[in-house]
N, CA and C of each residue as an Amber inpcrd file, in Angstrom:
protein
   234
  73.1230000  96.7550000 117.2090000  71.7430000  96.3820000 117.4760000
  71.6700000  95.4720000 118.7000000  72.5740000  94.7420000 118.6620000
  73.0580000  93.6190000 120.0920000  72.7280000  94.3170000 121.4720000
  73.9120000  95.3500000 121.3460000  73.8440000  96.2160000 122.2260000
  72.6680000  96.4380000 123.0760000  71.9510000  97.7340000 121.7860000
  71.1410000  98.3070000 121.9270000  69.7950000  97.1570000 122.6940000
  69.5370000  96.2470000 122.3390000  68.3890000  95.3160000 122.6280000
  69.0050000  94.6010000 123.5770000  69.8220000  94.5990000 124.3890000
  70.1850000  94.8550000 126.2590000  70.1020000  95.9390000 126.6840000
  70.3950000  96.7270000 126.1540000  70.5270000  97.8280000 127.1780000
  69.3670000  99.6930000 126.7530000  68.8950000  99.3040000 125.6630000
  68.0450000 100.5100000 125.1560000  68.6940000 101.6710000 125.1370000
  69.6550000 102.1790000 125.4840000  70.2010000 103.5250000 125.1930000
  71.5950000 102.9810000 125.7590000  72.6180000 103.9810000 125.2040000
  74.0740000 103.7760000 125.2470000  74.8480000 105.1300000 124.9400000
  75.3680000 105.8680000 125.8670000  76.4600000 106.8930000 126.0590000
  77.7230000 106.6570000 125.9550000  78.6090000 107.2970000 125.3970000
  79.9320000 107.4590000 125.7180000  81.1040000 108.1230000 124.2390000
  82.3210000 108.0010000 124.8390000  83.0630000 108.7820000 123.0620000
  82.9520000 106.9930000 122.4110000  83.5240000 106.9670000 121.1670000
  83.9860000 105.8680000 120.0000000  84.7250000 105.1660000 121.1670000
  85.9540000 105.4660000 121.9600000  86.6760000 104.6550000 121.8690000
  86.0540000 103.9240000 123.7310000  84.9000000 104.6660000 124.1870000
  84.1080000 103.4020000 124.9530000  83.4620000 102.3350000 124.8150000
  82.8630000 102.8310000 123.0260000  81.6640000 101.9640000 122.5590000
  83.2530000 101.0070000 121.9320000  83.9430000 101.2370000 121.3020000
  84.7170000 100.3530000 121.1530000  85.0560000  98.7490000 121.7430000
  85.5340000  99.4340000 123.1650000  85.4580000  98.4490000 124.7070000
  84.5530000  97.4570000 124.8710000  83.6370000  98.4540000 124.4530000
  82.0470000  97.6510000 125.2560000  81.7060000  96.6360000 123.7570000
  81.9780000  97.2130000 122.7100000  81.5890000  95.5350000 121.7990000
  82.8370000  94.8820000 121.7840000  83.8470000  95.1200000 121.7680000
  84.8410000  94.2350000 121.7400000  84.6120000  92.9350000 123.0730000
  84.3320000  93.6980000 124.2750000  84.3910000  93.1960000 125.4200000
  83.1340000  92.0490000 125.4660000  82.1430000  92.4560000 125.4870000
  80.6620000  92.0650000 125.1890000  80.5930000  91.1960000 124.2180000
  81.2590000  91.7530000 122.9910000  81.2020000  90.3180000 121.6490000
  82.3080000  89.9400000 120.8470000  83.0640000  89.2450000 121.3810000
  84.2800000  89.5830000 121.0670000  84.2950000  88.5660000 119.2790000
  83.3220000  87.1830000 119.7050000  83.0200000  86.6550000 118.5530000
  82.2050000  87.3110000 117.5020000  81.9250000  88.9400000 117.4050000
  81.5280000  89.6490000 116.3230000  82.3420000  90.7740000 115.8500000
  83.5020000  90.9770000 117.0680000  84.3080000  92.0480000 116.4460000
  86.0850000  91.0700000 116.3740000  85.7870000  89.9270000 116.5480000
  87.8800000  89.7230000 116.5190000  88.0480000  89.5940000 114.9700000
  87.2350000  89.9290000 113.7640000  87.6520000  89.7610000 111.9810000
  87.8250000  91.1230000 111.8570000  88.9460000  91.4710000 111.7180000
  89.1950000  92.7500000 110.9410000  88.6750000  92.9460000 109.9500000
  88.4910000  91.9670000 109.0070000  87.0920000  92.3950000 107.5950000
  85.9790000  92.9440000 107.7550000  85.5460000  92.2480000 108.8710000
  83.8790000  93.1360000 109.1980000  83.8650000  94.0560000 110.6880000
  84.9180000  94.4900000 110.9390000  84.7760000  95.2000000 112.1850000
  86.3540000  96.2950000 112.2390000  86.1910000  97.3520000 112.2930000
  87.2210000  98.4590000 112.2020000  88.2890000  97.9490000 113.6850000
  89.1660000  98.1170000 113.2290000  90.6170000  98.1440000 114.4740000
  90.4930000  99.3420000 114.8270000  90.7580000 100.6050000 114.3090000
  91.0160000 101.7810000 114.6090000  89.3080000 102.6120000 115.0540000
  89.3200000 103.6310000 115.7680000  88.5660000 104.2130000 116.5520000
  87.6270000 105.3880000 115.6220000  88.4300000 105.9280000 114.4880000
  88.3610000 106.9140000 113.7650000  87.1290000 106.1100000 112.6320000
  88.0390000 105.1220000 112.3000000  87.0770000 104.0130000 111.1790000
  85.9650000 103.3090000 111.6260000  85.5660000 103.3530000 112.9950000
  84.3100000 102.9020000 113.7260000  83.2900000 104.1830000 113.8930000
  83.9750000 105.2930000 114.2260000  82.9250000 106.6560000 113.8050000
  82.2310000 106.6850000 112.3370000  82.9810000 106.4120000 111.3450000
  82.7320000 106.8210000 109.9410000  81.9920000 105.5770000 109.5800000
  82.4850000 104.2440000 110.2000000  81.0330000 103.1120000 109.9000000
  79.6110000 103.7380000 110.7650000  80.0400000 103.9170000 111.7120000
  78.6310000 104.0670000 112.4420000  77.5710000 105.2280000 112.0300000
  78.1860000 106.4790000 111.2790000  77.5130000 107.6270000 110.4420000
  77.3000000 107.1770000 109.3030000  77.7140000 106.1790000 108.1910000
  77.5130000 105.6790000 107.4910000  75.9640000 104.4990000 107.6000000
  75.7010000 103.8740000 108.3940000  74.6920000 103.1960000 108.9780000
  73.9530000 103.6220000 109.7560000  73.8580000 105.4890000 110.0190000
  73.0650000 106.0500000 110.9970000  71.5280000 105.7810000 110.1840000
  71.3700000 106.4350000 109.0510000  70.2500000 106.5380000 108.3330000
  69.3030000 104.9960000 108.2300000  70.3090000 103.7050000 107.9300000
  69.1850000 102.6740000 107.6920000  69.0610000 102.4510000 109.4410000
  69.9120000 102.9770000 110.5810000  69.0220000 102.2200000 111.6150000
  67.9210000 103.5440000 112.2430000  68.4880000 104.5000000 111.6240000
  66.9130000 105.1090000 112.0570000  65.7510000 104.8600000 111.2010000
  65.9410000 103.8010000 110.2090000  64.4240000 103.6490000 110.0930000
  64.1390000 102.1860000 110.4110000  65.0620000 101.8650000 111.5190000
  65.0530000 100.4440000 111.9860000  64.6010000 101.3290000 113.9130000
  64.3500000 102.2130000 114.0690000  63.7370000 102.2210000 115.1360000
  65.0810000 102.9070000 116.4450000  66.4810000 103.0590000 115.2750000
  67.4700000 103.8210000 116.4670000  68.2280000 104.9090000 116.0220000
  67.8930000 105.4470000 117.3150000  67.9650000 107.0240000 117.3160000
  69.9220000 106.8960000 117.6160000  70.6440000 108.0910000 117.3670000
  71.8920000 107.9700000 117.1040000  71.9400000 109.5550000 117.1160000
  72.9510000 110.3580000 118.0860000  73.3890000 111.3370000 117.5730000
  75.0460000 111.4380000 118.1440000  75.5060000 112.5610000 117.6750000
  76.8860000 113.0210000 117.5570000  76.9130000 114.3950000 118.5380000
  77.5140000 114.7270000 119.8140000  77.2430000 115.7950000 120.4550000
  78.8900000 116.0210000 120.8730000  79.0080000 117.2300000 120.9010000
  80.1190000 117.5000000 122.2110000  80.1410000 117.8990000 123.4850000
  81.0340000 117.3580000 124.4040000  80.4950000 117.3650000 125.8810000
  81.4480000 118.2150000 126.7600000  81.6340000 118.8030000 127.6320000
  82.3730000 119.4160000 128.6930000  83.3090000 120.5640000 127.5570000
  84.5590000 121.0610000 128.6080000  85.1170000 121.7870000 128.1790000
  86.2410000 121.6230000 127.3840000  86.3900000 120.5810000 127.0050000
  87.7110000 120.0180000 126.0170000  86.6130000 119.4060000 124.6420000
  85.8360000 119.7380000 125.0940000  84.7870000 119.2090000 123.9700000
  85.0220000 117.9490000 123.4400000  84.9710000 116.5410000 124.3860000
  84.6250000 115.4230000 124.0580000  83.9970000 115.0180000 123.1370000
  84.0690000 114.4680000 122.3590000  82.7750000 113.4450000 121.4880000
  82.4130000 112.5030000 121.9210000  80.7810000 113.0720000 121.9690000
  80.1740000 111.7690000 122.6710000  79.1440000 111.2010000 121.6280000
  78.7870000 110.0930000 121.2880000  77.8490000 109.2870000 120.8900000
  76.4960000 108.7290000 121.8270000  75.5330000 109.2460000 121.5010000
  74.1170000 108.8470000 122.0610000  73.3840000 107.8750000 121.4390000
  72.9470000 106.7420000 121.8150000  72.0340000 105.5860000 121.0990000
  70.9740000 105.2860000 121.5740000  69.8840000 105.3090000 121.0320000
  69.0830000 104.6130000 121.8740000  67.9370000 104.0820000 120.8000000
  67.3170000 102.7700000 121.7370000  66.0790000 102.8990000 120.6350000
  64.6010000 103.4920000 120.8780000  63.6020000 102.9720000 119.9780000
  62.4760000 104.2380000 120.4290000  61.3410000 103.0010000 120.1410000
């Protein structure tokens, strides 16, 4: 939500959005209790919490991109 309310929309695979909160907040992601280490376990939180933030106003989808078929994550709010 941090994110999102700087920047209104946000592209990239898991392991950019990774970067970018680690980097950005590092005092909300350095507890391994409330924040996934691994890349795989940050996808499956973030589909898990897709539903209550779309009715918090953010849009979230799951696409594949180019020819190796990337996963990309789309955010934005509305």
């Amino acid at each position: 939500m941090t994110l999102l309310a700087e920047e209104k929309r946000w592209k990239g695979t898991v392991t950019d959005l990774n970067a970018t909160l680690r980097n950005r907040y590092p005092h909300l992601t350095d507890d391994p209790a409330s924040f996934p280490r691994q890349v795989n376990k940050l996808s499956s939180a973030i589909r898990r919490v897709t539903p209550p933030l779309r009715r918090m106003g953010v849009s979230i989808s799951f696409d594949r991109q180019g020819r190796a078929g990337e996963r990309i994550i789309r955010m934005e709010t509305q």
